[in-house]
MMTF fields as JSON, N, C-alpha, C and O atoms, coordinates in Angstrom:
{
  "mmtfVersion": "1.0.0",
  "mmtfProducer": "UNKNOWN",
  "numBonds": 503,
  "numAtoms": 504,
  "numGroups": 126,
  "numChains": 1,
  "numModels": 1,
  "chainsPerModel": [1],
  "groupsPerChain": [126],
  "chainIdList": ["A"],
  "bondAtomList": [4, 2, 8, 6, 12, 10, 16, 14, 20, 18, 24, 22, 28, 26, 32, 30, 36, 34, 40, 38, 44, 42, 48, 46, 52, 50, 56, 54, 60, 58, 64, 62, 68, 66, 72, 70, 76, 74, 80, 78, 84, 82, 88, 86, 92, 90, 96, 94, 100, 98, 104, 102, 108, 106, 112, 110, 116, 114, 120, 118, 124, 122, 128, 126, 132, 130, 136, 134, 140, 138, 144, 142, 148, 146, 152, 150, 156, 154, 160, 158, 164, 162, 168, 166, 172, 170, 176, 174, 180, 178, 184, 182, 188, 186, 192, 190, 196, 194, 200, 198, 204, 202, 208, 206, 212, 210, 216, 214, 220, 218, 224, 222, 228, 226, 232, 230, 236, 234, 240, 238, 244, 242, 248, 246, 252, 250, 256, 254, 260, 258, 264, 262, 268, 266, 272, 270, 276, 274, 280, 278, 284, 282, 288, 286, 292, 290, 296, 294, 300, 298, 304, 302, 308, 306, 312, 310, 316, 314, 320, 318, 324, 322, 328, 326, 332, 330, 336, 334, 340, 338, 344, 342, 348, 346, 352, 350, 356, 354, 360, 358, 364, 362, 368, 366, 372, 370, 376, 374, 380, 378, 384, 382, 388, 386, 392, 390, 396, 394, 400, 398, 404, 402, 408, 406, 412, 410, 416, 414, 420, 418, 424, 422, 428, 426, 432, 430, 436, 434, 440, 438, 444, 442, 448, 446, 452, 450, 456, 454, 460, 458, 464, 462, 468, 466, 472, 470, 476, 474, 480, 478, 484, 482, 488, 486, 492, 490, 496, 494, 500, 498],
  "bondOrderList": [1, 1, 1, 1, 1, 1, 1, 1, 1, 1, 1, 1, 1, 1, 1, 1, 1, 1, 1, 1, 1, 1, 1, 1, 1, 1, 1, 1, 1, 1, 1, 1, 1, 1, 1, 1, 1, 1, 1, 1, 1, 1, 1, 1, 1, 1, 1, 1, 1, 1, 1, 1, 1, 1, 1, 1, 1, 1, 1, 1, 1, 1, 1, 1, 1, 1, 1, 1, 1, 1, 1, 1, 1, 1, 1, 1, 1, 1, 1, 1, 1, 1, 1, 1, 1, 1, 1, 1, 1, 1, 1, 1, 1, 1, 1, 1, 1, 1, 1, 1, 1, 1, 1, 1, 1, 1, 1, 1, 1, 1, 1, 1, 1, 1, 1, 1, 1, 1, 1, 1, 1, 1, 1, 1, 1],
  "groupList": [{"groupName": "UNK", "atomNameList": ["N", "CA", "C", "O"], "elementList": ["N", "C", "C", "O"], "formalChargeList": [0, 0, 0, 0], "bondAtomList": [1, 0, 2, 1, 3, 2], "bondOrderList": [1, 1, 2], "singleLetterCode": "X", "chemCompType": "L-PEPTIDE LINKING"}],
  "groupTypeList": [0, 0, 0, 0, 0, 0, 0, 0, 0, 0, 0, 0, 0, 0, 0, 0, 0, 0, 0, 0, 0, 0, 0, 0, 0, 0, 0, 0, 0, 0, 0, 0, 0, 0, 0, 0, 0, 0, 0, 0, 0, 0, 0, 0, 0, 0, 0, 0, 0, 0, 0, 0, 0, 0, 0, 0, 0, 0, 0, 0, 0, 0, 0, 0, 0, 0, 0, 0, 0, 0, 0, 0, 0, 0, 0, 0, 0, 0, 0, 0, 0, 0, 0, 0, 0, 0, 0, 0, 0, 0, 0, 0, 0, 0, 0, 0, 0, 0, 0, 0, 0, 0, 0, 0, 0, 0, 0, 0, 0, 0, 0, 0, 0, 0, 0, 0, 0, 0, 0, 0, 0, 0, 0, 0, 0, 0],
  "groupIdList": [1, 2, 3, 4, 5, 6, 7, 8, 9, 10, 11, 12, 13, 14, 15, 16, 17, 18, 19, 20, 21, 22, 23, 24, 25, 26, 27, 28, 29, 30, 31, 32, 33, 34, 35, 36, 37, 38, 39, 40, 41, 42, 43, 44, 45, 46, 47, 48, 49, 50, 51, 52, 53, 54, 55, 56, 57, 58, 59, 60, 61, 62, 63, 64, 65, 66, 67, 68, 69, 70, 71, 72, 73, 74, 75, 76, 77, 78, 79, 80, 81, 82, 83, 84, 85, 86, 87, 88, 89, 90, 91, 92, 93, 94, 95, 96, 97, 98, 99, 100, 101, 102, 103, 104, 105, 106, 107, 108, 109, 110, 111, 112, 113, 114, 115, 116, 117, 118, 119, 120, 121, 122, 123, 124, 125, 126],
  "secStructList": [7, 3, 3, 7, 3, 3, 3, 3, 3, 3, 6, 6, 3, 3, 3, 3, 3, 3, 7, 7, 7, 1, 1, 7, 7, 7, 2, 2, 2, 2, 2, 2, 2, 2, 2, 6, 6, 1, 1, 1, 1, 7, 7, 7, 1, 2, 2, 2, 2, 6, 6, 7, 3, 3, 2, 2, 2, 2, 2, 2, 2, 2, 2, 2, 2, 2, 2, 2, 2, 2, 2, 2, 2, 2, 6, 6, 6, 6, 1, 7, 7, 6, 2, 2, 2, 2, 2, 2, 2, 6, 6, 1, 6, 6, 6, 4, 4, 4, 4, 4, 4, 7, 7, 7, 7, 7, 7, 7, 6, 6, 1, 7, 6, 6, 7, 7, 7, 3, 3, 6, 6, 3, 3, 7, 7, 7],
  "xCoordList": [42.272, 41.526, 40.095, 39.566, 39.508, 37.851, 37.572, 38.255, 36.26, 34.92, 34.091, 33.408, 34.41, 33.138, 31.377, 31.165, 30.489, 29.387, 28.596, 28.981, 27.294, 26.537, 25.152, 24.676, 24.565, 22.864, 21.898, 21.871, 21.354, 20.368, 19.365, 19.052, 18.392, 17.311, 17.117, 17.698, 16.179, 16.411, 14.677, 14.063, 14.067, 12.469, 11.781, 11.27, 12.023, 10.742, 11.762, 11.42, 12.802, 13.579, 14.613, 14.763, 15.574, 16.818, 17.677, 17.273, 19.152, 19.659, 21.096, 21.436, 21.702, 23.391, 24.177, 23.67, 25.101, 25.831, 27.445, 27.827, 28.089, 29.831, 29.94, 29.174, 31.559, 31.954, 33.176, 34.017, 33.354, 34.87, 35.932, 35.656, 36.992, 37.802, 39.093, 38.659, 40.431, 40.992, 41.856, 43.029, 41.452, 42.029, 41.249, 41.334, 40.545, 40.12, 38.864, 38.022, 38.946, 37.484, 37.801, 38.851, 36.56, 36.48, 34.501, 33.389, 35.217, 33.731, 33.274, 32.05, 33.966, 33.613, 32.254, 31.1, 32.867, 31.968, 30.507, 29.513, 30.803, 29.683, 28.394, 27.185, 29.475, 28.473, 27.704, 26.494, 28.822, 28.43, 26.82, 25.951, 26.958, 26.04, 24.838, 24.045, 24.399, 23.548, 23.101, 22.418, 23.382, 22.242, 22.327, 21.445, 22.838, 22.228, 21.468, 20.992, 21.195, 20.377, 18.651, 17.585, 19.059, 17.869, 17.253, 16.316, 18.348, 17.917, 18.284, 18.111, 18.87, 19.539, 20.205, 19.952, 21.221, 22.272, 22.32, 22.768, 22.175, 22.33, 23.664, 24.516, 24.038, 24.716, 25.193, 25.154, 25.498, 25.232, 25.486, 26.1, 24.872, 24.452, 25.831, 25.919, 26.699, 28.347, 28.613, 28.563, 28.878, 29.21, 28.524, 29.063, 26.946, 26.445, 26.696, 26.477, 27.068, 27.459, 28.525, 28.45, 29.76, 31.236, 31.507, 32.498, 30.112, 30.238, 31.774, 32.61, 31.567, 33.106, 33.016, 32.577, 33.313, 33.546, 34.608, 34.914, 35.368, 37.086, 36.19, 35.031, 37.434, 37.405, 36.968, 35.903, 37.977, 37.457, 36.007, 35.214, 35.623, 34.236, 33.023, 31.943, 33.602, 32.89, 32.906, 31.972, 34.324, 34.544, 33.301, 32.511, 33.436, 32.83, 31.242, 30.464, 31.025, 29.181, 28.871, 28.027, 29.559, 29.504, 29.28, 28.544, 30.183, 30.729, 29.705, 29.37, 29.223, 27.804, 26.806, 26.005, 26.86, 25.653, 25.279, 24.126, 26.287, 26.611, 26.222, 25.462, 26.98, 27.268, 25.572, 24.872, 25.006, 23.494, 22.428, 21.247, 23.369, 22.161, 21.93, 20.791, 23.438, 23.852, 23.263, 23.223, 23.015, 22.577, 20.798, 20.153, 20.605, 18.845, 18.101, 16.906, 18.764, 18.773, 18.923, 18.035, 19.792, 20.095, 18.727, 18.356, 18.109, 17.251, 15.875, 14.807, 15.954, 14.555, 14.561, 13.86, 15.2, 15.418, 15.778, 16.392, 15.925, 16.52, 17.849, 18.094, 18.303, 19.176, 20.522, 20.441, 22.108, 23.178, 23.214, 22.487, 24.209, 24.41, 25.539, 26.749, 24.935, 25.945, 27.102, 27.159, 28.265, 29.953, 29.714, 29.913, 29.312, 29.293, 28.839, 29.28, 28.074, 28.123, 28.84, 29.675, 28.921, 30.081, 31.822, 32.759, 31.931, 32.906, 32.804, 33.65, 31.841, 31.713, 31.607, 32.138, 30.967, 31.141, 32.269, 32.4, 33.295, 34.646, 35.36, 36.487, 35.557, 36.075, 35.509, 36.235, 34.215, 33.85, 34.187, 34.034, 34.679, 35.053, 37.176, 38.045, 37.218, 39.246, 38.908, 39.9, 37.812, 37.928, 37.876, 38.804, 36.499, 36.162, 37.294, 37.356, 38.461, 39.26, 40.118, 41.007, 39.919, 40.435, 40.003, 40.716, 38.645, 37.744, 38.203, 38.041, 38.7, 39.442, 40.246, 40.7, 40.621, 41.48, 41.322, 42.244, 40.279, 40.007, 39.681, 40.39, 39.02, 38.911, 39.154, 38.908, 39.573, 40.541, 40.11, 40.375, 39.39, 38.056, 38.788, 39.046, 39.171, 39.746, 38.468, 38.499, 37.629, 37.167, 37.618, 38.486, 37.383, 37.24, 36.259, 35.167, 36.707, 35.544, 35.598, 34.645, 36.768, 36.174, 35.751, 35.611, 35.218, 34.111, 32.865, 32.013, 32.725, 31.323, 31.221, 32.087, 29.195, 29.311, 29.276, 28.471, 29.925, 29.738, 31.739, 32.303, 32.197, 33.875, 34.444, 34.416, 35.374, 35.773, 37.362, 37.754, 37.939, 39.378, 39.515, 38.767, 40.878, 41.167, 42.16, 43.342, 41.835, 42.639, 43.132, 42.471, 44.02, 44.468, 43.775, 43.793, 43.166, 42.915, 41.46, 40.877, 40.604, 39.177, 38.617, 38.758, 37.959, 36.881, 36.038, 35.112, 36.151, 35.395, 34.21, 34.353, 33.272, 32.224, 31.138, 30.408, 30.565, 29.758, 28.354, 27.451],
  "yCoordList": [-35.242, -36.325, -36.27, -35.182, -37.351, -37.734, -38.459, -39.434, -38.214, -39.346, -40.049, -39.437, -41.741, -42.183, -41.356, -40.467, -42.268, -41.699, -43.131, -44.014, -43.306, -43.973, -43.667, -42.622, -44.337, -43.201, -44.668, -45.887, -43.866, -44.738, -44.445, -43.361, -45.204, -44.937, -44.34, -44.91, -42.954, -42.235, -41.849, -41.452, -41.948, -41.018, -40.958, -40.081, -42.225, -42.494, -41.815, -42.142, -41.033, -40.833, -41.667, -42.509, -41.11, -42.057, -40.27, -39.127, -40.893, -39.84, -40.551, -41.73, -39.461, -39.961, -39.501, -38.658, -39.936, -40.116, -40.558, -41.444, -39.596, -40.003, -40.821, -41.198, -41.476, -42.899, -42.676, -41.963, -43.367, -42.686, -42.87, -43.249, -42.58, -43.162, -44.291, -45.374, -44.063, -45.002, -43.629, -43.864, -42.474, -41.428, -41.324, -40.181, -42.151, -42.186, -41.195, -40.939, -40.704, -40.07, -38.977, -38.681, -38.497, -36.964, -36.358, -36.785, -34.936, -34.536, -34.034, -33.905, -33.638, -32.923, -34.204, -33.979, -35.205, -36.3, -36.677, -37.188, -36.123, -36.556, -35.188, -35.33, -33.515, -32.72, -32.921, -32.879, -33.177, -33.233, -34.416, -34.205, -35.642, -36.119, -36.156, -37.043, -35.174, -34.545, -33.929, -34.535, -32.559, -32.211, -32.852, -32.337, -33.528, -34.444, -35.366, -35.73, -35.938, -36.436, -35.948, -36.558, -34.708, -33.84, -32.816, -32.017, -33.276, -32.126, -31.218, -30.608, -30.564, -29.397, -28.882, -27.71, -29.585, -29.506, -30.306, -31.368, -30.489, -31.266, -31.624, -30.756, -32.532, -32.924, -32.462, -33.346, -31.539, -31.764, -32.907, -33.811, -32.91, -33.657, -34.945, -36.143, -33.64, -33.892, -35.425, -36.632, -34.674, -35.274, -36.46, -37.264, -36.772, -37.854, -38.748, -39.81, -38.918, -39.248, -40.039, -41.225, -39.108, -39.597, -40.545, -41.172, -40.29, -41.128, -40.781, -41.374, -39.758, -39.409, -37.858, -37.187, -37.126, -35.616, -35.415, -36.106, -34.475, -33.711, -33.176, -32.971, -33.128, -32.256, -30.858, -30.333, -30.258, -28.892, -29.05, -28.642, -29.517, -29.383, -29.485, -28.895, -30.556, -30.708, -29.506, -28.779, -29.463, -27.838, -26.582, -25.964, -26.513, -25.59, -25.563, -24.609, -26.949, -27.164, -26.593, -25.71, -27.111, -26.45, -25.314, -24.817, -24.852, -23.285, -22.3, -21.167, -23.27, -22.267, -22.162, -21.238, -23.336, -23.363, -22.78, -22.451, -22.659, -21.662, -19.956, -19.105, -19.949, -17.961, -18.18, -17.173, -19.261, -19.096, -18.762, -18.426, -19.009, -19.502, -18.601, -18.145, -17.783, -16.43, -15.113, -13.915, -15.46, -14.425, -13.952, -12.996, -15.763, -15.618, -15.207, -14.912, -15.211, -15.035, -13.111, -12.371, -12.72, -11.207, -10.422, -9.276, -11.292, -10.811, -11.172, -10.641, -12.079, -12.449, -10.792, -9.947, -10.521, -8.927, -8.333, -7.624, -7.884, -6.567, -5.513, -4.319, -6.566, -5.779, -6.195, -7.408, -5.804, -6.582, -7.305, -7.1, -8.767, -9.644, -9.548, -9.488, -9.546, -8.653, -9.64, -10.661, -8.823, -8.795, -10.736, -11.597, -10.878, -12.23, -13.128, -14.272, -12.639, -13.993, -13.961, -14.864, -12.543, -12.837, -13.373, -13.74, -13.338, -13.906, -15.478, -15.984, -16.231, -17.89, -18.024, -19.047, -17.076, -17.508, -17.415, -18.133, -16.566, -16.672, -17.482, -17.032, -18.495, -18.931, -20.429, -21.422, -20.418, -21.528, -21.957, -23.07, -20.819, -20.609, -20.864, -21.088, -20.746, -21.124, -22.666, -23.348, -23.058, -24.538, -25.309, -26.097, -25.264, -25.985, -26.931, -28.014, -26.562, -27.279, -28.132, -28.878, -28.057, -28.585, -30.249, -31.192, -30.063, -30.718, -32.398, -33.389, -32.503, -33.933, -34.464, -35.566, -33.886, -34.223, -34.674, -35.264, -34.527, -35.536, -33.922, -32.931, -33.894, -32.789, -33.232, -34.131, -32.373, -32.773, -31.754, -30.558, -32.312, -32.313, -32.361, -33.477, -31.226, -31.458, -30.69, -29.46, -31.159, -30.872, -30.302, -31.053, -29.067, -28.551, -29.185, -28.672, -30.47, -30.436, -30.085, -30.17, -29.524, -28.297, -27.385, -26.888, -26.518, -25.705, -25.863, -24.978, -26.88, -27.661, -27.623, -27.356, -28.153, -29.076, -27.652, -27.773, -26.979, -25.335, -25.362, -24.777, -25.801, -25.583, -26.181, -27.412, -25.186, -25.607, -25.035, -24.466, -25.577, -25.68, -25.34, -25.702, -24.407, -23.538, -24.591, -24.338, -25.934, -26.753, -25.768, -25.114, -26.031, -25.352, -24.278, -24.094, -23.67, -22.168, -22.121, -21.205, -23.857, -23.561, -24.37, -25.49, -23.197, -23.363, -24.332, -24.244, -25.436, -26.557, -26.228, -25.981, -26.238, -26.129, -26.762, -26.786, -27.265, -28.399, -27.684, -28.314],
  "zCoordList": [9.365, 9.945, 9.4, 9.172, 9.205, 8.76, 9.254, 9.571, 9.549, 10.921, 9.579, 8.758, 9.627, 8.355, 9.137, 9.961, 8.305, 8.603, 8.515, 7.748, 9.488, 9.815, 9.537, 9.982, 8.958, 9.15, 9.852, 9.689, 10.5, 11.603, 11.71, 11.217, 12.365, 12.291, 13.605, 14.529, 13.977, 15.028, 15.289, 14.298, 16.361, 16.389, 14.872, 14.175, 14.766, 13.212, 11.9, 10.764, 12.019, 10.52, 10.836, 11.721, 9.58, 9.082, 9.406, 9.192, 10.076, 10.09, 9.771, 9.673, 9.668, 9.697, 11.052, 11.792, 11.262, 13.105, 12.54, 11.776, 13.232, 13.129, 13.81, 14.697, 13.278, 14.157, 14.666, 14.119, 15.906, 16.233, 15.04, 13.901, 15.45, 14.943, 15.663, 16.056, 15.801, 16.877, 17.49, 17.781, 17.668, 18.223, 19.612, 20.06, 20.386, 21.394, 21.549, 20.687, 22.85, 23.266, 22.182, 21.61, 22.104, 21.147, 21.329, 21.018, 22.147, 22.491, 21.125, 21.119, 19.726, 18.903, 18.171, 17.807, 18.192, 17.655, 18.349, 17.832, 20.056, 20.988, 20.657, 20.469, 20.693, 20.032, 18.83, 18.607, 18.034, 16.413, 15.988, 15.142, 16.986, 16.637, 17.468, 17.151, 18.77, 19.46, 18.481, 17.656, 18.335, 17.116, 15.741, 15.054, 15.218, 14.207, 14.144, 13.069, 15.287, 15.825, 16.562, 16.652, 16.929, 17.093, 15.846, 15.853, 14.643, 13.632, 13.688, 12.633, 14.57, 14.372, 13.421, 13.144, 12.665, 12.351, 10.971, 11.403, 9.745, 8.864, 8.1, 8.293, 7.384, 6.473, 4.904, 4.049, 4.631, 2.885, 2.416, 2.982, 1.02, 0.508, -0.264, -0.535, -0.328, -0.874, 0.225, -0.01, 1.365, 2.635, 2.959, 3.719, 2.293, 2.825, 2.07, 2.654, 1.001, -0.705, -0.169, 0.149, -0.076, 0.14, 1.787, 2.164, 2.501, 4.006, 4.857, 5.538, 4.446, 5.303, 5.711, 4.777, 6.845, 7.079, 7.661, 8.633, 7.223, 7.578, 9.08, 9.44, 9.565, 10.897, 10.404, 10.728, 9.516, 9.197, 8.904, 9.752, 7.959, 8.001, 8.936, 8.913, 9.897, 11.108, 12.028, 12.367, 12.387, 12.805, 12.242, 12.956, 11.084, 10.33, 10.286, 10.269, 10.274, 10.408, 11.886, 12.034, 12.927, 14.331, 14.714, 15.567, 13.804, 14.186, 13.537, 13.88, 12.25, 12.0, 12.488, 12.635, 12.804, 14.036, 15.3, 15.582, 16.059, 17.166, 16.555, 17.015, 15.527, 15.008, 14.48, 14.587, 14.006, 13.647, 15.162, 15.249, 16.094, 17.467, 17.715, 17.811, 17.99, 18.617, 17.294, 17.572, 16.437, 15.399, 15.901, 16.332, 15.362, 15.913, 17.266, 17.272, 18.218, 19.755, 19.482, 19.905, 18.96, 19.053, 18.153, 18.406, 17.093, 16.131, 17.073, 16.767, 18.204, 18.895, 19.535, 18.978, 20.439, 21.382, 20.937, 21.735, 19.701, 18.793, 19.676, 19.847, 19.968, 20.903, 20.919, 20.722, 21.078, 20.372, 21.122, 22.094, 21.109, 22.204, 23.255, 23.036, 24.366, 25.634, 25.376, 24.69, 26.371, 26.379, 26.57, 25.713, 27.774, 28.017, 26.569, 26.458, 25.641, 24.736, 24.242, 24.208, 23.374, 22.403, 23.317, 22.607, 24.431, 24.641, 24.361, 23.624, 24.899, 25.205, 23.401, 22.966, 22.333, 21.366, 20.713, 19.722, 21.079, 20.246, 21.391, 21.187, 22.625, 23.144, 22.571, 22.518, 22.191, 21.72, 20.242, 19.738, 19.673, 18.087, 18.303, 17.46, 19.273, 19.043, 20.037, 20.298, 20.447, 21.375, 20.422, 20.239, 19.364, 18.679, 18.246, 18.827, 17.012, 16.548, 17.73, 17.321, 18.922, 19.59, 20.288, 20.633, 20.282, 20.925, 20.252, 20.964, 19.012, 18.035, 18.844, 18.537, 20.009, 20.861, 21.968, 22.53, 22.467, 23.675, 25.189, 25.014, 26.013, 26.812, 28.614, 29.418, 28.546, 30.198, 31.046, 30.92, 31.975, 32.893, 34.228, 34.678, 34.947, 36.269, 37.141, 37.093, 37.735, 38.481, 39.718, 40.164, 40.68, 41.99, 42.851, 43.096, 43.38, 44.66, 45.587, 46.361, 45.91, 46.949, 47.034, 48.151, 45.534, 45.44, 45.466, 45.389, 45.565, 45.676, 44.14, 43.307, 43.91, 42.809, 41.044, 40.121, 41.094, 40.306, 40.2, 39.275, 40.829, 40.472, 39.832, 39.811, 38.864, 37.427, 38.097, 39.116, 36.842, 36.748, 35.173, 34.265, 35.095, 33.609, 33.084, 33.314, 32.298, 31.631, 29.774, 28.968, 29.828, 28.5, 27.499, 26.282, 28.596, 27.927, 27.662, 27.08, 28.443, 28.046, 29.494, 29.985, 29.824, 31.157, 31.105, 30.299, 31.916, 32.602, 33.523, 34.721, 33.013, 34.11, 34.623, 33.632, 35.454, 36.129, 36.445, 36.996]
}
């Protein structure tokens, strides 16, 4: 699968922004163009050329981005990154390819407004 590409005008630059496709909702597209939109996250140059990005690659720009967050965060406190990240980062590293798919959000309201529900192997949380 491939998302064309859009570039817009955003806070005084020109950026580029994925477009759905007809595969319905997809949070990977709603992340993907949050930080491209804030700069976070750029395009190569290949990719802006051809106006088109594979999932894998999208996947892959993501995923560096995260292992970049979690790198720089451990190099701010010279200290390794506790059990808890590296879990949300390899839970966030087998979600990723998933996210093309649409995410299924069952809320607990009877835990009040903090209760999540374990939909297909990735934690929902409010």
């Amino acid at each position: 699968m491939a998302y064309r590409l859009k570039q817009v005008e955003y806070s005084d630059r020109s950026c580029h922004i994925l477009l759905q496709n007809d595969n319905g909702p997809c949070p990977l597209i709603a992340a993907a163009n949050a930080l491209l939109l804030r700069g976070a996250v750029s395009l190569r140059p290949a990719i802006k050329r051809a106006n088109v990005i594979s999932t894998d690659d999208l996947v892959h720009l993501l995923a560096d981005w995260a292992l970049h967050r979690t790198t720089a965060s451990k190099s701010l406190d010279n200290s390794s990154p506790h059990d808890n990240q590296q879990y949300a980062v390899s839970e966030l590293m087998e979600s990723l390819p998933k996210l093309q798919y649409g995410l299924d959000v069952n809320p607990k309201f009877t835990s009040g407004p903090g209760g999540a529900e374990v939909r297909g192997g990735l934690l929902v949380s409010f």
